[in-house]
C-alpha positions, -999 to 999 in steps of 0.1 A, spaced: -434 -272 -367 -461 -300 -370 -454 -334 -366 -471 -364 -386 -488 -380 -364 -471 -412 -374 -435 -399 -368 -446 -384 -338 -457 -414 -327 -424 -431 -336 -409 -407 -315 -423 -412 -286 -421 -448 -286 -382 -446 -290 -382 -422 -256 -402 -446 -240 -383 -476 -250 -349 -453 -237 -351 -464 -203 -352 -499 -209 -323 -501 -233 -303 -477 -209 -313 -509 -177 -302 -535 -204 -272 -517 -213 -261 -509 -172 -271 -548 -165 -244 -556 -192 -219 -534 -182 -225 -543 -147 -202 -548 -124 -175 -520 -133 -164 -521 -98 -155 -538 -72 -190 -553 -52 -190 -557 -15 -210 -591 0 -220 -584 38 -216 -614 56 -231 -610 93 -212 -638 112 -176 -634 120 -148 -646 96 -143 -684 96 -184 -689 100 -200 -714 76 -219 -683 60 -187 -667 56 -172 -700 43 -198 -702 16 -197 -667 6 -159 -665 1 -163 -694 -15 -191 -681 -37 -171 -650 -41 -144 -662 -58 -163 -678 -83 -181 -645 -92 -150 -621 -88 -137 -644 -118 -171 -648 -141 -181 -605 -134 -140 -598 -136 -143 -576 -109 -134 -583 -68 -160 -595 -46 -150 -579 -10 -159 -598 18 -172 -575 40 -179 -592 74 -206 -571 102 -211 -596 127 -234 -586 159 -263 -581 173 -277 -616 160 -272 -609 121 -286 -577 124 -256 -551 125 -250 -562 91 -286 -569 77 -295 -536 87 -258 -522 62 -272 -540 34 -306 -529 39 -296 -491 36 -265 -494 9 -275 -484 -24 -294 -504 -43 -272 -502 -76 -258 -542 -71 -226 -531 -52 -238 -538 -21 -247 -578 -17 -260 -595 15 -251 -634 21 -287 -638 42 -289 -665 66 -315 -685 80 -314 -664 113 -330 -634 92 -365 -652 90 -361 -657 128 -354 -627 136 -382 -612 121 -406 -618 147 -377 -625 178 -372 -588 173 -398 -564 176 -382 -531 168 -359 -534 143 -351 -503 119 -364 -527 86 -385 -552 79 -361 -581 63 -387 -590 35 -397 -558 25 -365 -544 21 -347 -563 4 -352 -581 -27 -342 -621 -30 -314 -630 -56 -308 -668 -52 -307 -696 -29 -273 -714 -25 -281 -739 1 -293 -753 26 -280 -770 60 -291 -793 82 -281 -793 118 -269 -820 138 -280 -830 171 -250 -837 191 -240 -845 227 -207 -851 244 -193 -881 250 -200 -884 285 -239 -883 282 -250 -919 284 -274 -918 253 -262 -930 219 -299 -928 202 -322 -899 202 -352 -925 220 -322 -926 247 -314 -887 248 -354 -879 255 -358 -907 283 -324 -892 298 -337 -857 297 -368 -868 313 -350 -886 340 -330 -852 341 -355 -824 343 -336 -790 343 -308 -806 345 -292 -811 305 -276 -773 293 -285 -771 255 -261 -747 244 -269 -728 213 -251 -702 192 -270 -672 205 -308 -669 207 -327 -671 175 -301 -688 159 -307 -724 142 -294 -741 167 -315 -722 193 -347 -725 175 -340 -763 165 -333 -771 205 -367 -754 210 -385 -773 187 -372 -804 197 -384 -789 234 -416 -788 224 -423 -819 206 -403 -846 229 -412 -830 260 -385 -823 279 -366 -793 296 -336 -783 290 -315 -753 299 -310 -732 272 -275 -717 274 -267 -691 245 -232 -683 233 -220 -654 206 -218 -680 179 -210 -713 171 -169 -708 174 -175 -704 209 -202 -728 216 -181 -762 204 -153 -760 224 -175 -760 259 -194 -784 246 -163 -810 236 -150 -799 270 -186 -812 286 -194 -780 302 -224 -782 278 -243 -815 270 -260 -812 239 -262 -790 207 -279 -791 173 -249 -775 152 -244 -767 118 -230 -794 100 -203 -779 81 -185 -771 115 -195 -802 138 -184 -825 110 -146 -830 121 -155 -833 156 -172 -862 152 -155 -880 127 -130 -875 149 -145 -888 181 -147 -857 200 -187 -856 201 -214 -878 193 -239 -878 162 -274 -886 172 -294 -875 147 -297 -848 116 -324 -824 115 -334 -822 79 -360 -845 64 -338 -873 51 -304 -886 59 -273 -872 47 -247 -887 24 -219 -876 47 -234 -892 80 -253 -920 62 -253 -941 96 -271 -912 114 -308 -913 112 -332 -880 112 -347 -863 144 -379 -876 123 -378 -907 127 -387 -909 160 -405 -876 163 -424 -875 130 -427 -839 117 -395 -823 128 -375 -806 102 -350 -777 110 -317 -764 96 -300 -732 81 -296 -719 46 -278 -691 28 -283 -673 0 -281 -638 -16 -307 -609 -11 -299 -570 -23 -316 -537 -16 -351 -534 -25 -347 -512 -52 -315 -533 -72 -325 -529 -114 -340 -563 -120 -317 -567 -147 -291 -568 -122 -311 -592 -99 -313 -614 -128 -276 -616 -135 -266 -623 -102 -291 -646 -103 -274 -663 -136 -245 -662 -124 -247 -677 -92 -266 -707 -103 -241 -712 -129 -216 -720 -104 -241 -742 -82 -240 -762 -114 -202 -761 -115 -184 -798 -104 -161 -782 -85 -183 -759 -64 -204 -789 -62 -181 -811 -48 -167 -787 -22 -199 -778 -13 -206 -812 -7 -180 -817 15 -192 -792 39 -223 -811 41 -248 -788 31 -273 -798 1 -274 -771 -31 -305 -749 -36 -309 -737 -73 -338 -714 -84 -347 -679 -94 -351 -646 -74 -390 -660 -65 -379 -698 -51 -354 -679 -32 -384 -654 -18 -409 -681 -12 -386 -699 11 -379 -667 32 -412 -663 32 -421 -698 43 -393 -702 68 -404 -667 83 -438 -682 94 -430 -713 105 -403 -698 131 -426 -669 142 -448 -699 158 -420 -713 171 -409 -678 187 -440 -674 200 -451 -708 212 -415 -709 230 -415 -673 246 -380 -668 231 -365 -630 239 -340 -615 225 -309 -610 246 
């Protein structure tokens, strides 16, 4: 039988609009499940703070459980590497850190390439570090840390979290611009690193805010600067590395990537959602009182600043000769 050419034509623009309503329709339905979010730091981590955090919040606006699935090792890697090869059907979420962009180039042989795997969700925030010493080193101003440390060559352990995290990377820069050398002492993350470093085994550290806070409200260390760009509400007293070496900026953020291949429709909902609760007072305010500063945008914000944050640490990689353990 012959067709008219204008019901043919109808036809075949119903098939081809099939595939998009059957997207739309699985974005709407989405999540029937429950959806796993990777976190590659060990329980109690900030990233792992903010995700169960963010998880909770999602588990009751998708009405379905949001597993926290934590893969720490091999610097963020054991886990990024899970995410990287789940299925990319939106059950399978990654809570990417800021160590992903430095490990792209601290690490030559990995089994994926973190950018072109995966595709970027939403930023959630952003962290600056803090530079902070024990009590016992006699310098209560970052002017009087670098003279010290030149006074000191060799001498002053910098401990970090393990190499190619923040706080390594930070401690680097900070290397290169004042000029001094310091002993760079890695540990297996930042639950192991504070308590040497209140003990004074170690000497200085730039941390992560949302752990160091306590410890120096309470006395136990010594704020001498923050790391991002401007001061922070929370330490209003401290000033900025930048202010006495003009240019510095470094901390950590967080945010949510997926595999590759995840429906954009999906992307986009997560996307939705997740900023929806960024604009939520109470997520706000506990968020706040971590100390880290919120990061709304779409999927693309969220690429361009692992994009931007990948080159700026592979000169640092490179200019520093960092290994990988």
């Amino acid at each position: 039988m012959k067709l008219p050419r204008r019901k043919f034509l109808h036809l075949a623009a119903g098939a081809a609009a099939l595939p998009v309503v059957s997207r739309i329709a699985r974005a709407q339905a989405y999540p029937t499940r429950p959806v796993r979010v990777i976190v590659t730091v060990p329980a109690g981590g900030s990233p792992d703070i903010v995700a169960r955090m963010m998880g909770q919040w999602l588990s009751e606006r998708l009405g379905q459980p949001i597993i926290v699935d934590n893969r720490p090792g091999g610097a963020t890697n054991i886990g990024t590497e899970a995410a990287v090869r789940a299925s990319p059907d939106g059950y399978t979420l990654l809570m990417a850190v800021s160590a992903n962009a430095v490990n792209a180039t601290l690490y030559e042989n990995l089994n994926f390439n973190f950018i072109r795997d995966t595709a970027p969700v939403a930023s959630i925030a952003s962290t600056p570090l803090i530079m902070e010493v024990n009590p016992s080193v006699p310098a209560k101003t970052v002017p009087e840390f670098i003279a010290y440390a030149k006074a000191n060559p060799g001498k002053i352990n910098m401990v970090s979290a393990g190499k190619g995290t923040p706080s390594h990377v930070a401690g680097e820069l900070f290397k290169m611009m004042a000029a001094v050398d310091m002993i760079h002492v890695p540990y297996r993350g930042e639950a192991l690193a504070l308590p040497d470093l209140i003990s004074g085994q170690v000497q200085v550290y730039f941390g992560v805010m949302p752990a160091s806070l306590g410890y120096i409200r309470g006395g136990k260390l010594r704020a001498l600067a923050v790391t991002s760009a401007t001061r922070q509400e929370v330490l209003p007293d401290v000033p900025t590395v930048g202010e006495f070496l003009p240019g510095f900026e470094a901390g950590g953020w967080y945010g949510v990537v997926v595999p590759k291949a995840t429906p954009v429709e999906i992307v986009g909902k997560l996307n939705q959602e997740i900023n929806a609760a960024l604009a939520d007072p109470k997520i706000k305010a506990r968020l706040a009182a971590l100390g880290v500063t919120i990061l709304q945008g779409s999927p693309a914000d969220f690429g361009k600043l692992i994009a931007d944050e990948t080159e700026k640490w592979a000169k640092v990689v490179r200019d520093a000769n960092i290994k990988p353990e």
